[in-house]
N, C-alpha and C positions, 0 to 999 in steps of 0.2 A: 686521500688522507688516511693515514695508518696511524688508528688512536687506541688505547687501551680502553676492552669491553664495547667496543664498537660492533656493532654486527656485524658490517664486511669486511672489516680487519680478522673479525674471529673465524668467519669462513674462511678466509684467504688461507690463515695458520691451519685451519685443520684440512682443509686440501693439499697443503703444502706437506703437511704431514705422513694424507693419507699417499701423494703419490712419492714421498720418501721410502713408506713401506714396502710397495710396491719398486723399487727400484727405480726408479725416475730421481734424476736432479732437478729441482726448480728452486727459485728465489721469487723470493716477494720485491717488489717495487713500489714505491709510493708518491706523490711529488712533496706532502710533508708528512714526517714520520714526526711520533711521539715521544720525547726522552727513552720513555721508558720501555718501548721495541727499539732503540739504534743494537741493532746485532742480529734482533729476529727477521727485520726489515731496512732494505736500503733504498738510499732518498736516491728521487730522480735527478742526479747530477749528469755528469758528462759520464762518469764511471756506471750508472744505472740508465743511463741512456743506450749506453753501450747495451747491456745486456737486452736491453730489450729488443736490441737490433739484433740479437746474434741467436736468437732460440725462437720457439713457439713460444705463443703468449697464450693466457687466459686471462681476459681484461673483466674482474669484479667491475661492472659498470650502476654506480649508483647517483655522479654527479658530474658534469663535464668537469674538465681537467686535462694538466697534462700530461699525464699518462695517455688519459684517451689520445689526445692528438699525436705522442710518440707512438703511442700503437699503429692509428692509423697511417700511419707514415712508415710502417714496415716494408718488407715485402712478404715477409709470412702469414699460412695462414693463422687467422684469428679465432678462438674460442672464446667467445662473449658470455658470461654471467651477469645475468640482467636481475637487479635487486629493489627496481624500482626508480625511480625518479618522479618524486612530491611535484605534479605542476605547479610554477612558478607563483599563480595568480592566489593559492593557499597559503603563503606564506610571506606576500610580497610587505603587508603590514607590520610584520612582525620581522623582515628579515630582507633589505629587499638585493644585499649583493646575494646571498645564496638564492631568491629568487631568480636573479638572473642566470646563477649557473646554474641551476634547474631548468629555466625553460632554453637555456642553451643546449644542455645536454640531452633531450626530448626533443629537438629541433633536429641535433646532429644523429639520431638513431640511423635514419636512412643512409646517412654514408656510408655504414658497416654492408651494405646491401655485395652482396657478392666475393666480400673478403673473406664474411664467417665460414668457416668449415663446422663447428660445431656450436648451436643457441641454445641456451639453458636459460631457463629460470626458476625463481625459486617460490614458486606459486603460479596456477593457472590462471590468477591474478592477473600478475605482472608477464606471464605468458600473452596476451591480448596486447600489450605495448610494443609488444616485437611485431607482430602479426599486423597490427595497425599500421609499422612506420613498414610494411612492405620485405622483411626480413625472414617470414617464412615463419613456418611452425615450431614452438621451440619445448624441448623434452626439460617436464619438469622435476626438477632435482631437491625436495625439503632442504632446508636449513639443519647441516648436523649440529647437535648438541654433546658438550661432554655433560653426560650425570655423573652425580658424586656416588661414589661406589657407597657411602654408608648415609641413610638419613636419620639426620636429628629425631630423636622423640623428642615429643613436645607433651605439656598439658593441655588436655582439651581444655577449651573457654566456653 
């Protein structure tokens, strides 16, 4: 899901960014986009299926989905960004279909076993969930931030 002010939506953009700078084409993908990205970000239709089948991927992996499943259904290799996935049994009260696609998406780690060519995560945290589902050691990458070039003064209180 690509939602405005989402965490992994806002890495996606600024990756997307940083490897525009760089000379690189990529597009973001999502299987639902938010009104307010249709332009920054394309839904996983037939048209963004496509893309996904015709380049390298880098799959922001935070909840099962299908994106994951089109990815894994490539034949290229995969660059996995692993951002966490809440086990299911935290949240299953409060929530219990995204419980399920949490402990689906934590389940399905191990299939990436041998497709990834590059594992990232974004904490040595979440670095431990790769290592666990058998996917090998993964180089950690912070969460970029845009700062605002000027900050507010404030009254101290």
């Amino acid at each position: 899901m690509a939602a405005p002010h989402d965490a992994t939506t806002e890495q996606a953009l600024m990756w997307r960014d940083l490897l525009h700078g760089w000379g690189y084409q990529s597009k973001i993908v999502a299987e639902y986009v938010h009104p307010e990205l249709t332009g920054s970000v394309r839904r996983l239709d037939r048209a963004g299926r496509r893309l996904v089948k015709t380049g390298r991927v880098i799959l922001h992996y935070t909840v099962w989905s299908g994106a994951a499943e089109a990815v894994l259904r490539t034949e290229w290799p995969i660059g996995l960004c692993y951002h966490n996935i809440t086990p299911g049994h935290l949240l299953r009260d409060f929530n219990p279909n995204l419980a399920a696609l949490c402990d689906r998406g934590r389940d399905a780690l191990p299939r990436f076993r041998g497709r990834v060519v590059s594992l990232i995560a974004d904490s040595s945290f979440n670095a431990v969930d790769l290592r666990h589902a058998g996917l090998g050691d993964a180089t950690v990458v912070p969460l970029l931030f845009e700062l605002p070039t000027a900050v507010p003064r404030r009254e101290p209180n």
